[in-house]
C-alpha positions as CSV (number, residue, x, y, z in Angstrom):
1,X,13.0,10.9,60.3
2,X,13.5,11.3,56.6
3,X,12.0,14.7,55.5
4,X,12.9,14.5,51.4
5,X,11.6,11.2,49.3
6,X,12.2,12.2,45.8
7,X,10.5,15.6,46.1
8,X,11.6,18.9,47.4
9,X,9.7,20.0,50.4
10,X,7.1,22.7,49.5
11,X,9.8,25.8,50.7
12,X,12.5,24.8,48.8
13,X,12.5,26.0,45.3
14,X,13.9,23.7,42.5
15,X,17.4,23.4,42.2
16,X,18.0,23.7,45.9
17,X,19.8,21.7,48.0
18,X,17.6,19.3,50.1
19,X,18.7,18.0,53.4
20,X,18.2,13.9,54.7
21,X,18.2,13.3,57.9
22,X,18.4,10.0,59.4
23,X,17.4,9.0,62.9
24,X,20.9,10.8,65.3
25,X,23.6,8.4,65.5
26,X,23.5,7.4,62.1
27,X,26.1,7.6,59.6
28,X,23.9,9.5,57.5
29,X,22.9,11.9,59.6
30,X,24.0,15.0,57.5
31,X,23.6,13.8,54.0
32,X,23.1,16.4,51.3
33,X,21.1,15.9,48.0
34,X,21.3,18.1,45.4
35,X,17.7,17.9,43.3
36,X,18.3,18.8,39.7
37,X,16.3,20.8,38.1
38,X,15.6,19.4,35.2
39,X,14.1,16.3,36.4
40,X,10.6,16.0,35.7
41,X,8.1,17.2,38.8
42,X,6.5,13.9,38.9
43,X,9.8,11.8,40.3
44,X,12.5,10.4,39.9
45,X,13.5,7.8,36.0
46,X,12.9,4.8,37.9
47,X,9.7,6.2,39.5
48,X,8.1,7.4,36.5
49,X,4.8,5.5,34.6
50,X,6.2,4.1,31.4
51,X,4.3,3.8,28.4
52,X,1.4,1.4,27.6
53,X,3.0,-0.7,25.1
54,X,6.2,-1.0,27.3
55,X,4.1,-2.2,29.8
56,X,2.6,-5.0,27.9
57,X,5.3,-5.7,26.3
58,X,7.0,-6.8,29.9
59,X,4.9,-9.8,30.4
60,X,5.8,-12.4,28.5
61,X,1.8,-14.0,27.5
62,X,1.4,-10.6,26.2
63,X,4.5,-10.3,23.8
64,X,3.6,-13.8,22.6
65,X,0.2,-12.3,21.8
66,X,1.1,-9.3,20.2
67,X,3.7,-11.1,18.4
68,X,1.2,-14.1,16.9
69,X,-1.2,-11.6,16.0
70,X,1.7,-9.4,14.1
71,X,2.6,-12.8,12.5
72,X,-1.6,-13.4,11.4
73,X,-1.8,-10.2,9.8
74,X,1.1,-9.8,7.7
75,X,0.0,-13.3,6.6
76,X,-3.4,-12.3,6.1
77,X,-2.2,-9.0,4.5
78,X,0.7,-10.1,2.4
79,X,0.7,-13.7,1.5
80,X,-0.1,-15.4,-1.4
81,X,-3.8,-16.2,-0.1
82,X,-3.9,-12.5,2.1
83,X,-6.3,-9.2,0.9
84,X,-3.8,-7.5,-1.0
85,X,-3.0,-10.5,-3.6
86,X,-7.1,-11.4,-3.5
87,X,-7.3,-7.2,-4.7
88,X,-5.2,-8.0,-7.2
89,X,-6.9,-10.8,-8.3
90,X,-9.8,-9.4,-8.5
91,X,-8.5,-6.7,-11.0
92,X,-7.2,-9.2,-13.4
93,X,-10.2,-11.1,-13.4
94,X,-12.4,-8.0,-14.2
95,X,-9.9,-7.3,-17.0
96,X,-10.0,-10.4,-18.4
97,X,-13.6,-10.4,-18.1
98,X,-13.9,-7.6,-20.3
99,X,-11.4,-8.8,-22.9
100,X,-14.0,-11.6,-23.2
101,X,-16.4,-9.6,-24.2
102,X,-14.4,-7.8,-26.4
103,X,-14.1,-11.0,-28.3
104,X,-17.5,-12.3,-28.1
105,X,-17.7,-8.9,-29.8
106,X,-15.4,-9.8,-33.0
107,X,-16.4,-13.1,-32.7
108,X,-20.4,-11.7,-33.6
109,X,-19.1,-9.7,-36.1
110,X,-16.9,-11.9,-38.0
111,X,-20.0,-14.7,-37.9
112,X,-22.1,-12.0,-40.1
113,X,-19.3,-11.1,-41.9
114,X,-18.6,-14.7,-42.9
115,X,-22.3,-15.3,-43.4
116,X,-22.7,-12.0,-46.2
117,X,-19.9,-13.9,-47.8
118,X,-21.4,-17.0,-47.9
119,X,-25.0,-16.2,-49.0
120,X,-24.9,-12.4,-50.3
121,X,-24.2,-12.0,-53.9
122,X,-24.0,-8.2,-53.9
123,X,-20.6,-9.0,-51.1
124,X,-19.0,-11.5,-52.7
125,X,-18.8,-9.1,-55.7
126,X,-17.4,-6.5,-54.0
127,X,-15.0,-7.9,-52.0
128,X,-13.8,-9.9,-55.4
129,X,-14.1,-6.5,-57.4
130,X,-11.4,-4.4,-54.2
131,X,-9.7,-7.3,-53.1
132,X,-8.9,-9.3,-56.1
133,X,-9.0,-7.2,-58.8
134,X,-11.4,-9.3,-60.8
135,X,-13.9,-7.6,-63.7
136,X,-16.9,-9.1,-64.9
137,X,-16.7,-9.7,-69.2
138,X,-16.9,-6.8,-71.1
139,X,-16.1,-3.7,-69.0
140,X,-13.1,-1.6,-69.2
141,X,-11.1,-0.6,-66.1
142,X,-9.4,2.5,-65.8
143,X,-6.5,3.2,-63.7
144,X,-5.3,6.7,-62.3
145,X,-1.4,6.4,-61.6
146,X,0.2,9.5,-60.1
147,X,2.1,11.6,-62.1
148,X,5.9,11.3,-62.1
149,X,7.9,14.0,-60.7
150,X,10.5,15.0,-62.7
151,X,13.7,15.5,-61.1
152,X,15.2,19.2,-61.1
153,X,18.3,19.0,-63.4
């Protein structure tokens, strides 16, 4: 009769040695096993309950699974046609949206611009009066030049 499977018997403390005993004849019969006290109280390594994913991970369908869908998400995360390239995307396209505007902008303002300098008289003066220089007949135009500085000698 075997009176030790793995666990101490209830008046042995841990770290104390356990006796087997096989049915008398046996080889066995006076077999001593030393339980080590740092073993976990629920049994032995090979006994123990190991993890969820190590589990799944041990039948073969399941790793295929897991792998495939590792495989669709990085694809569906990372590629050229995945969520993270479609985010960026979308931030150019909402930049270059608004750099449109921006030009419809300048475009609207150089249309009246070009329109004042097409058709307004009052315009056309000025702009050839500061740009150009030009004086109607008869007036005088004065010109304030900066003094000269005269060099310390």
């Amino acid at each position: 009769m075997i009176r030790f499977i793995g666990m101490p018997e209830p008046s042995t403390g841990q770290g104390d040695e356990v006796l087997l005993s096989y049915p008398s004849g046996s080889l066995y019969n006076s077999l001593v096993f030393h339980y080590v006290a740092s073993m976990p109280p629920y049994g032995f390594p090979t006994q123990r309950r190991q993890p969820k994913i190590v589990r799944v991970l041990k039948n073969r369908t399941s790793t295929i699974l897991v792998a495939a869908l590792a495989v669709m998400l990085m694809y569906f995360l990372f590629s050229t046609k995945g969520f993270i390239s479609r985010m960026n995307l979308e931030g150019d396209i909402a930049e270059q949206e608004q750099r449109v505007i921006e030009l419809q902008r300048d475009i609207q303002r150089l249309s009246r611009k070009r329109d004042l300098l097409r058709d307004d008289r009052a315009t056309i003066e000025h702009v050839a009066r500061e740009s150009h220089g030009m004086i109607k007949t008869g007036e005088i135009v004065y010109r304030i030049v900066p003094a000269v500085k005269e060099e310390k000698r």
